[in-house]
LUMLUMDREN-2810 file (N, C-alpha, C; in Angstrom, 1 decimal):
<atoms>
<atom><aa>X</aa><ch>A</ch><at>N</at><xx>-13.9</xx><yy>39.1</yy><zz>30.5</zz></atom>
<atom><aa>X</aa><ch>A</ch><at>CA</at><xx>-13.8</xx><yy>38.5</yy><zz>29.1</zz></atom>
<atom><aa>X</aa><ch>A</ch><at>C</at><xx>-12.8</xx><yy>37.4</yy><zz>29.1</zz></atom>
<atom><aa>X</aa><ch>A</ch><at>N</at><xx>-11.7</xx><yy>37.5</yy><zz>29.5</zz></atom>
<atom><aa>X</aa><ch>A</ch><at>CA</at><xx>-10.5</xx><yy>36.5</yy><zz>30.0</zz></atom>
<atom><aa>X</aa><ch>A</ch><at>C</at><xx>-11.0</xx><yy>35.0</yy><zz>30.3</zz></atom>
<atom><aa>X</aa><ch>A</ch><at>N</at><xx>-11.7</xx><yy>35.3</yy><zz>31.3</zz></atom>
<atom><aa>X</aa><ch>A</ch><at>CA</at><xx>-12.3</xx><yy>33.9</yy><zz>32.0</zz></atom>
<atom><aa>X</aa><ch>A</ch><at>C</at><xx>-13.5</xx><yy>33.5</yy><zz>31.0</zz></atom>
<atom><aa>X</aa><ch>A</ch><at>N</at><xx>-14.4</xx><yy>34.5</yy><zz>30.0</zz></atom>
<atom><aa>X</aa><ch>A</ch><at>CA</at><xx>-15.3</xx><yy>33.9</yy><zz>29.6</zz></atom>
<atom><aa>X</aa><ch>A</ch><at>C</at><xx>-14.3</xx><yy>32.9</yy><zz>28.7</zz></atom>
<atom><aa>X</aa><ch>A</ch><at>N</at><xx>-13.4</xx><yy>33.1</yy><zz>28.3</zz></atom>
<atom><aa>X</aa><ch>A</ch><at>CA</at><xx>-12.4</xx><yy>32.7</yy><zz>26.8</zz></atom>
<atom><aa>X</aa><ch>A</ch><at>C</at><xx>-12.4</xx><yy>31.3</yy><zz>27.7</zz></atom>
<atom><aa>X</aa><ch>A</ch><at>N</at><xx>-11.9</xx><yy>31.0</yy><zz>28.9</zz></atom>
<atom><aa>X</aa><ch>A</ch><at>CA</at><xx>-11.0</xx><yy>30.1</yy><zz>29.8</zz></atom>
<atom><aa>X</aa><ch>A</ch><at>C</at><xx>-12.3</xx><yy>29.3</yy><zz>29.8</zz></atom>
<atom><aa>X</aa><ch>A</ch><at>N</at><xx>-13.1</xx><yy>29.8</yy><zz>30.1</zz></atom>
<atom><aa>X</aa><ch>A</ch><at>CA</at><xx>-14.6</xx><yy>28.7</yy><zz>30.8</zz></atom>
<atom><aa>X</aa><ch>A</ch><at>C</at><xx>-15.2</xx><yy>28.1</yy><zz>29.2</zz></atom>
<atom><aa>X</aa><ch>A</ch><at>N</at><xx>-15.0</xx><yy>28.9</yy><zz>28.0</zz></atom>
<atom><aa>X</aa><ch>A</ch><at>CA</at><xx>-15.2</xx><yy>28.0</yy><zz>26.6</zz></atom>
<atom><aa>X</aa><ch>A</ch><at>C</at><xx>-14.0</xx><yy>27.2</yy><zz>26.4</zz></atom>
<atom><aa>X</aa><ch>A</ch><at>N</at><xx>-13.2</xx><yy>27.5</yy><zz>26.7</zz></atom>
<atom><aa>X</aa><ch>A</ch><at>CA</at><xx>-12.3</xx><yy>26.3</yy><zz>26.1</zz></atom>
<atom><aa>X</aa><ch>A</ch><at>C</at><xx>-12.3</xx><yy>25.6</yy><zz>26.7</zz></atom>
<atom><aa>X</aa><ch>A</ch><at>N</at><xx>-12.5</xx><yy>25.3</yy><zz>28.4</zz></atom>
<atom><aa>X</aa><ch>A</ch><at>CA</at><xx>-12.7</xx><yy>24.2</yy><zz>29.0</zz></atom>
<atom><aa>X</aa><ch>A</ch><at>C</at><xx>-14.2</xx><yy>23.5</yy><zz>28.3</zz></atom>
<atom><aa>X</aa><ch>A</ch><at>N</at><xx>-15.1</xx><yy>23.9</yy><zz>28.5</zz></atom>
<atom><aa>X</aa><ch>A</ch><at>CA</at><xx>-16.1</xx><yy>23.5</yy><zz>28.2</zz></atom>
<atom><aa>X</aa><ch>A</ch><at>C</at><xx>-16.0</xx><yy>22.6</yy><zz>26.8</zz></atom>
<atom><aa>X</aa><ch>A</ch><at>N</at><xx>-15.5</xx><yy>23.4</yy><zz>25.9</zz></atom>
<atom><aa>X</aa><ch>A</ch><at>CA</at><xx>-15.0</xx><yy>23.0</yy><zz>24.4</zz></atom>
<atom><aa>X</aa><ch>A</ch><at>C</at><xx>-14.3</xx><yy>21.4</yy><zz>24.6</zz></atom>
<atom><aa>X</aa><ch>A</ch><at>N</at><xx>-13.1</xx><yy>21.3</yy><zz>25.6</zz></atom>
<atom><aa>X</aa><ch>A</ch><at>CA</at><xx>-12.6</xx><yy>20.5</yy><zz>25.6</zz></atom>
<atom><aa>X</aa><ch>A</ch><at>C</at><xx>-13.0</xx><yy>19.5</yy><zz>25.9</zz></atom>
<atom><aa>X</aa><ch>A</ch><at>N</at><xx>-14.1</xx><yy>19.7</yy><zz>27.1</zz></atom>
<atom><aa>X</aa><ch>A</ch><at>CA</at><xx>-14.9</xx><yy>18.8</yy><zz>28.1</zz></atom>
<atom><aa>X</aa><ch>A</ch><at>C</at><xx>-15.7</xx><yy>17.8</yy><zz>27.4</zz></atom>
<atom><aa>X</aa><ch>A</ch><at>N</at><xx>-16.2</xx><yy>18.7</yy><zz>26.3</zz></atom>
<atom><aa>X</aa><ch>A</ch><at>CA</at><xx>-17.6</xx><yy>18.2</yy><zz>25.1</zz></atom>
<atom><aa>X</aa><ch>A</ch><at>C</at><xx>-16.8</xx><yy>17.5</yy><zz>24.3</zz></atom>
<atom><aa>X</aa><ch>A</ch><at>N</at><xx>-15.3</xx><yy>17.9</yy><zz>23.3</zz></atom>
<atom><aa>X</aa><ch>A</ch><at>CA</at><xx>-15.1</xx><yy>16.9</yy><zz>22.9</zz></atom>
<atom><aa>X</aa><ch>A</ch><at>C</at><xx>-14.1</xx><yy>15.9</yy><zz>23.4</zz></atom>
<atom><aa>X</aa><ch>A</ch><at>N</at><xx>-13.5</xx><yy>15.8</yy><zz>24.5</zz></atom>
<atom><aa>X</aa><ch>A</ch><at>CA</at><xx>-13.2</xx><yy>14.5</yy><zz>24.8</zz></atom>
<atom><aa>X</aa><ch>A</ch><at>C</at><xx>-14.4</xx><yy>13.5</yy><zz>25.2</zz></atom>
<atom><aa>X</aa><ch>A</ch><at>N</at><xx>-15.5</xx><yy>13.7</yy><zz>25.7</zz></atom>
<atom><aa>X</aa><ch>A</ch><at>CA</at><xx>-16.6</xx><yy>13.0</yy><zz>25.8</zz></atom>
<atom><aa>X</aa><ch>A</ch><at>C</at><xx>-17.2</xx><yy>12.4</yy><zz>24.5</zz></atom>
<atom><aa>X</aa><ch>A</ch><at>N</at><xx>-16.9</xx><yy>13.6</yy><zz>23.7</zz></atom>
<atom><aa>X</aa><ch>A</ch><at>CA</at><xx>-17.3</xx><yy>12.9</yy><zz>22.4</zz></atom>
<atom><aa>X</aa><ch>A</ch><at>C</at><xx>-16.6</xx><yy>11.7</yy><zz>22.1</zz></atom>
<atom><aa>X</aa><ch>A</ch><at>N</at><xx>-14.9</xx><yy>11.3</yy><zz>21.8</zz></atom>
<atom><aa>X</aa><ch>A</ch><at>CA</at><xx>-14.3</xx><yy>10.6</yy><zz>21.7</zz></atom>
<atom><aa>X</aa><ch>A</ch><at>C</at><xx>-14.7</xx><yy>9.5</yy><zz>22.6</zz></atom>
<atom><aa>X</aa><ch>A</ch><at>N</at><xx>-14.9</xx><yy>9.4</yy><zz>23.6</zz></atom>
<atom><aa>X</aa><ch>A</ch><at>CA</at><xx>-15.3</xx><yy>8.4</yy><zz>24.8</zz></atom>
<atom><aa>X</aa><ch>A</ch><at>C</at><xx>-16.4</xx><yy>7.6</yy><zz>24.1</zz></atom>
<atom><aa>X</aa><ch>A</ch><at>N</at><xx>-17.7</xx><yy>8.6</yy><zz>24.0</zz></atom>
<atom><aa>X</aa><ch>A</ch><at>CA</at><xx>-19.1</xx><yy>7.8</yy><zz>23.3</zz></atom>
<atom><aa>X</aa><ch>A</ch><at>C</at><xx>-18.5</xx><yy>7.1</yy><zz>22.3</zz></atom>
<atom><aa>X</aa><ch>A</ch><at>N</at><xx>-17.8</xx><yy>7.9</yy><zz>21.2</zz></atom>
<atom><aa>X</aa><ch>A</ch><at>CA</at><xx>-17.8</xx><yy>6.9</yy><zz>19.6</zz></atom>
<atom><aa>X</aa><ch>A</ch><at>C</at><xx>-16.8</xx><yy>5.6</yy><zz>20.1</zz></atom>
<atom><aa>X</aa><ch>A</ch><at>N</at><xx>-15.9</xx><yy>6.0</yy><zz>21.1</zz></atom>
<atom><aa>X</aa><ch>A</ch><at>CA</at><xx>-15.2</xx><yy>4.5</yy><zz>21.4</zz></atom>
<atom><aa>X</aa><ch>A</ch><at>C</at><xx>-16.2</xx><yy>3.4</yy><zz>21.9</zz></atom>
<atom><aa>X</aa><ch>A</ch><at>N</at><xx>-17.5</xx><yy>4.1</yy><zz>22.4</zz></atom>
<atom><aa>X</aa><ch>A</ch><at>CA</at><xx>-18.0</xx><yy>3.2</yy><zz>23.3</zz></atom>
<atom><aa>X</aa><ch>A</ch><at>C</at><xx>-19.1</xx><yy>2.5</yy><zz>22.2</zz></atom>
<atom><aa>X</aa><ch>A</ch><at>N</at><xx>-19.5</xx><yy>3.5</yy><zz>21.4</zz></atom>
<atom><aa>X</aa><ch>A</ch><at>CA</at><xx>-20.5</xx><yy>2.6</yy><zz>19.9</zz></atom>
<atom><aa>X</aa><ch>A</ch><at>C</at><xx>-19.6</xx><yy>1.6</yy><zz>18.9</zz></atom>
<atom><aa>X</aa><ch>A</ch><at>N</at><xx>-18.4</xx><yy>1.8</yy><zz>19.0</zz></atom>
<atom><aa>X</aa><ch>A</ch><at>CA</at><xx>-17.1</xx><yy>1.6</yy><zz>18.3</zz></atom>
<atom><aa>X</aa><ch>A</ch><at>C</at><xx>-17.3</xx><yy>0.1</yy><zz>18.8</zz></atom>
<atom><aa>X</aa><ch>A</ch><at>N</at><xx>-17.4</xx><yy>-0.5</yy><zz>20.5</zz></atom>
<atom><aa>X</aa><ch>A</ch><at>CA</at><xx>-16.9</xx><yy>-1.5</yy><zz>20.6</zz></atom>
<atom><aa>X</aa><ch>A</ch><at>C</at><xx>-18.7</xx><yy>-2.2</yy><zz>20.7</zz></atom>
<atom><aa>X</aa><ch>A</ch><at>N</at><xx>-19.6</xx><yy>-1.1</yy><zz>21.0</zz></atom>
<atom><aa>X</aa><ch>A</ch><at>CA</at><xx>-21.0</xx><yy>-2.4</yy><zz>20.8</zz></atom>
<atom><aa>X</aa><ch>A</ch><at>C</at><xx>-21.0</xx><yy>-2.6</yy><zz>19.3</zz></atom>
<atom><aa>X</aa><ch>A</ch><at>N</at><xx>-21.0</xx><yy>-2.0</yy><zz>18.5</zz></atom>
<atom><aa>X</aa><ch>A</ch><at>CA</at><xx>-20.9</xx><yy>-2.3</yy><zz>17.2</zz></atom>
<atom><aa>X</aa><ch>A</ch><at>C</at><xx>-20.0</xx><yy>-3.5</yy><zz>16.6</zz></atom>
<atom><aa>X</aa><ch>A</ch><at>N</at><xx>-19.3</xx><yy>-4.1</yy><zz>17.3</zz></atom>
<atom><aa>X</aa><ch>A</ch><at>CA</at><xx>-17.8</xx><yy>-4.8</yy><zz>16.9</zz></atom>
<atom><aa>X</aa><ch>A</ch><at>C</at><xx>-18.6</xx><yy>-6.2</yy><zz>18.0</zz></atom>
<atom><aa>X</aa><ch>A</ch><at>N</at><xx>-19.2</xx><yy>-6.0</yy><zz>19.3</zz></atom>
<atom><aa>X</aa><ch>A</ch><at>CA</at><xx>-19.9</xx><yy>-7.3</yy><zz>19.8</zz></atom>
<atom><aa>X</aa><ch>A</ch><at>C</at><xx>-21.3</xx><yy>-7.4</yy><zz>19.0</zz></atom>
<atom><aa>X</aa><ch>A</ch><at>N</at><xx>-22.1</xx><yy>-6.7</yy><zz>18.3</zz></atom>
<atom><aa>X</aa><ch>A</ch><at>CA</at><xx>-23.1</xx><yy>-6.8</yy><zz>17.9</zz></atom>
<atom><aa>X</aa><ch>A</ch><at>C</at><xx>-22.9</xx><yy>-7.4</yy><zz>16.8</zz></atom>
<atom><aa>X</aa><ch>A</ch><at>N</at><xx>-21.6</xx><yy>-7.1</yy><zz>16.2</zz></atom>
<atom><aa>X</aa><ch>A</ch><at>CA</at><xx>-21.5</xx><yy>-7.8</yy><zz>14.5</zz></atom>
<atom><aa>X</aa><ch>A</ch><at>C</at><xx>-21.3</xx><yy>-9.8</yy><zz>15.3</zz></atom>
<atom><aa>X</aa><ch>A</ch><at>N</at><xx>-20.1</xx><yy>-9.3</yy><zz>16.0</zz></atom>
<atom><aa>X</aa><ch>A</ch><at>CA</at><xx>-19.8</xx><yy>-10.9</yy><zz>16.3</zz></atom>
<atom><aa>X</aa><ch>A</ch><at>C</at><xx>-21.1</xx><yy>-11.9</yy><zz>17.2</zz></atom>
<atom><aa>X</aa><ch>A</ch><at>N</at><xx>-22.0</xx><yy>-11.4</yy><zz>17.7</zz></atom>
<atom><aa>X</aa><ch>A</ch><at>CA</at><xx>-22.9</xx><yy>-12.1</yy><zz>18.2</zz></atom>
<atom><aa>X</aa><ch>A</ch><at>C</at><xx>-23.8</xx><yy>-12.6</yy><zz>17.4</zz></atom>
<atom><aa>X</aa><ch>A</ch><at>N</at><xx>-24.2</xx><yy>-11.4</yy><zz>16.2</zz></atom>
<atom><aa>X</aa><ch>A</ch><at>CA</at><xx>-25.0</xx><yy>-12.0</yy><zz>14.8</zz></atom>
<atom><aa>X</aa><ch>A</ch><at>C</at><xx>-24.7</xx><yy>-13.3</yy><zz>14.6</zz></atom>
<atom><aa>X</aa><ch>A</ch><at>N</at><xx>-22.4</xx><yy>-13.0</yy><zz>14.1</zz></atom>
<atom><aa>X</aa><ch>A</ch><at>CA</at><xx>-22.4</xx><yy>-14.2</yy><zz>12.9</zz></atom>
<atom><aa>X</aa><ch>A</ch><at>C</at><xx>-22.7</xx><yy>-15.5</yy><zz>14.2</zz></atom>
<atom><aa>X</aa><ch>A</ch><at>N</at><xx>-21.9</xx><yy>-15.0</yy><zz>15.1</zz></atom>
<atom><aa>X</aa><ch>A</ch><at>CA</at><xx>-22.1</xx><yy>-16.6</yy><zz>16.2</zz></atom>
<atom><aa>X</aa><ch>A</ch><at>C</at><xx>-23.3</xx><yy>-16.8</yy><zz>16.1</zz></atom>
<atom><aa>X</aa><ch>A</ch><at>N</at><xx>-24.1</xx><yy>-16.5</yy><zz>16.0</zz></atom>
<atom><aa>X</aa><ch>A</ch><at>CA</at><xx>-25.9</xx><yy>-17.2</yy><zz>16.2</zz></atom>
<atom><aa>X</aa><ch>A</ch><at>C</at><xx>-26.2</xx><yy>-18.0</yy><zz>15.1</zz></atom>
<atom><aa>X</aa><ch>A</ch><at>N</at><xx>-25.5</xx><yy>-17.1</yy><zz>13.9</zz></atom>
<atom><aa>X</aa><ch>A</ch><at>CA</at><xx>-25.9</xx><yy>-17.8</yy><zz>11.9</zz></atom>
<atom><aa>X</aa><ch>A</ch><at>C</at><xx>-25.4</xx><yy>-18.4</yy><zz>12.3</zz></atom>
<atom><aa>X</aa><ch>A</ch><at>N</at><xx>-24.0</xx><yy>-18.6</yy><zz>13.1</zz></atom>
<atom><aa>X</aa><ch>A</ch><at>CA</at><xx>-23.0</xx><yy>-19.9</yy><zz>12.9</zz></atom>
<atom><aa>X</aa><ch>A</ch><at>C</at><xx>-23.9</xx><yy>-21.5</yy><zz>13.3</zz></atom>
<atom><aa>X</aa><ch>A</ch><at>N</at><xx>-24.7</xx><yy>-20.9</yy><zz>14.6</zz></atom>
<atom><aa>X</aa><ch>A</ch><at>CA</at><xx>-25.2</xx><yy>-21.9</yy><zz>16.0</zz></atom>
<atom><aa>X</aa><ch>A</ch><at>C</at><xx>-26.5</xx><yy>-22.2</yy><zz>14.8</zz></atom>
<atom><aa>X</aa><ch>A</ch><at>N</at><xx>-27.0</xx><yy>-21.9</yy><zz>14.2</zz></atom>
<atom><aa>X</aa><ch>A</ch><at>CA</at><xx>-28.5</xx><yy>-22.1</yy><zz>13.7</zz></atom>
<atom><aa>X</aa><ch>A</ch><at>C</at><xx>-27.8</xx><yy>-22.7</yy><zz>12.4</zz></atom>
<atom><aa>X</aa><ch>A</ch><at>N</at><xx>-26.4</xx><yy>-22.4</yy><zz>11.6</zz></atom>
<atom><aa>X</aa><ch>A</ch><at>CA</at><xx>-26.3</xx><yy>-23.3</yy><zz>10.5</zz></atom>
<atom><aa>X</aa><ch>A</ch><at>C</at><xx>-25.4</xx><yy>-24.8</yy><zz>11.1</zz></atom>
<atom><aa>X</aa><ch>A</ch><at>N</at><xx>-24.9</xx><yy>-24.7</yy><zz>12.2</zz></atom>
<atom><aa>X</aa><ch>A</ch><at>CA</at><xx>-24.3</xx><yy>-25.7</yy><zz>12.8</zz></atom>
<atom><aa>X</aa><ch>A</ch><at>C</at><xx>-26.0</xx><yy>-26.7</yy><zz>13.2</zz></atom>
<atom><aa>X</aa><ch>A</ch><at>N</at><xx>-27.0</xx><yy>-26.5</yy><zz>14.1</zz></atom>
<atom><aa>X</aa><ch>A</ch><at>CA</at><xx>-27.9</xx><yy>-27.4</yy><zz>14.3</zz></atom>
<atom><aa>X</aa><ch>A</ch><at>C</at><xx>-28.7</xx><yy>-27.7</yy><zz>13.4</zz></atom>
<atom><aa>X</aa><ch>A</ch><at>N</at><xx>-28.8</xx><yy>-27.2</yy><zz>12.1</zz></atom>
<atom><aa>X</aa><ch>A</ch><at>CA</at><xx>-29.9</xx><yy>-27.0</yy><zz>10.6</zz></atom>
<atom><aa>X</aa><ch>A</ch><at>C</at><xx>-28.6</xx><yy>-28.3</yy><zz>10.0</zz></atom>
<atom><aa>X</aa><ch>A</ch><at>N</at><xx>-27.7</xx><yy>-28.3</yy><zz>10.1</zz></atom>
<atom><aa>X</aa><ch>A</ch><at>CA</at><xx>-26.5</xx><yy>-29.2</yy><zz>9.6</zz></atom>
<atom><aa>X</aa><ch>A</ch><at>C</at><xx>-26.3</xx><yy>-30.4</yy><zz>10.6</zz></atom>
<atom><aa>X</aa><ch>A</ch><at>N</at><xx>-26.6</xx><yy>-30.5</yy><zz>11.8</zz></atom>
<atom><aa>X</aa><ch>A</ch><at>CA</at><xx>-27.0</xx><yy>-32.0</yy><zz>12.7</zz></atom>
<atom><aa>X</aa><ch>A</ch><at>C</at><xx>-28.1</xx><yy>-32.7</yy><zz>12.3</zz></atom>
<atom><aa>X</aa><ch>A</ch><at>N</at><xx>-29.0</xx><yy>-31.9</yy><zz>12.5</zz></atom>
<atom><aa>X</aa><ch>A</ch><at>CA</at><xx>-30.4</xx><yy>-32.4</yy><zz>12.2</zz></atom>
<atom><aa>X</aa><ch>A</ch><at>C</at><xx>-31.1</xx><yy>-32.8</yy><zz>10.9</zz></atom>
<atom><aa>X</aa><ch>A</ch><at>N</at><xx>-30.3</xx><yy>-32.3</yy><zz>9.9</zz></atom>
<atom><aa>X</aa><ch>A</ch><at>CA</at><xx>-30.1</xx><yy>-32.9</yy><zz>8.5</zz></atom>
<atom><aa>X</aa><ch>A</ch><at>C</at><xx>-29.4</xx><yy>-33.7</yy><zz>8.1</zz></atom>
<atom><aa>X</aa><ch>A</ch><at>N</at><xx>-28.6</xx><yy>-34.0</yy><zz>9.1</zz></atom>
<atom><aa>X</aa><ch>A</ch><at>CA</at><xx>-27.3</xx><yy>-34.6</yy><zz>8.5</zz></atom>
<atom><aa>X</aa><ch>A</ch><at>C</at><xx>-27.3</xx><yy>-36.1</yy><zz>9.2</zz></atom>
<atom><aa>X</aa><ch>A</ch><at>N</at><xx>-28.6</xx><yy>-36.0</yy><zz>10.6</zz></atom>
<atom><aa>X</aa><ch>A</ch><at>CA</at><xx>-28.8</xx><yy>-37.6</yy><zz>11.5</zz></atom>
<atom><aa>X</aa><ch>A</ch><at>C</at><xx>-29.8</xx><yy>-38.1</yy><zz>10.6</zz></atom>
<atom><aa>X</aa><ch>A</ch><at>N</at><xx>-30.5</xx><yy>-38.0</yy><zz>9.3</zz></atom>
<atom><aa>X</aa><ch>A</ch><at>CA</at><xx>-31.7</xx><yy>-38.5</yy><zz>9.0</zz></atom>
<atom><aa>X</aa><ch>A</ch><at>C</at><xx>-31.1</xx><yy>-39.3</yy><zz>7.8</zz></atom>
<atom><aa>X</aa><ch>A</ch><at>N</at><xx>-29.9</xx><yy>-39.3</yy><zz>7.4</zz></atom>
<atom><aa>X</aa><ch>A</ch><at>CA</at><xx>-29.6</xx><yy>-39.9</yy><zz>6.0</zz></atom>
<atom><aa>X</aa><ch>A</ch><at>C</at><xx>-29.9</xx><yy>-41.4</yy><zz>6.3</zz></atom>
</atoms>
């Protein structure tokens, strides 16, 4: 019974420190996903703003 308690709590532990690892790891695509968005709006309102702005 001893070791069954020992072999859950490792296990317990195993599961949630991995959990911590994943959400760090959605944690930082989520943080390059936002900034690649705005950089693109930025790149598409930067050449929408050349190309409008060579015709005056």
């Amino acid at each position: 019974m001893r070791l069954f308690i020992l072999s859950l709590v490792c296990f317990l532990a195993f599961c949630l420190g991995s959990c911590s690892v994943v959400e760090g790891i959605f944690k930082a695509g989520m943080v390059w996903g936002i900034l690649l968005v705005v950089g693109f709006i930025a790149l598409i309102i930067f050449i929408i703003a050349k190309v409008s702005g060579g015709r005056k």
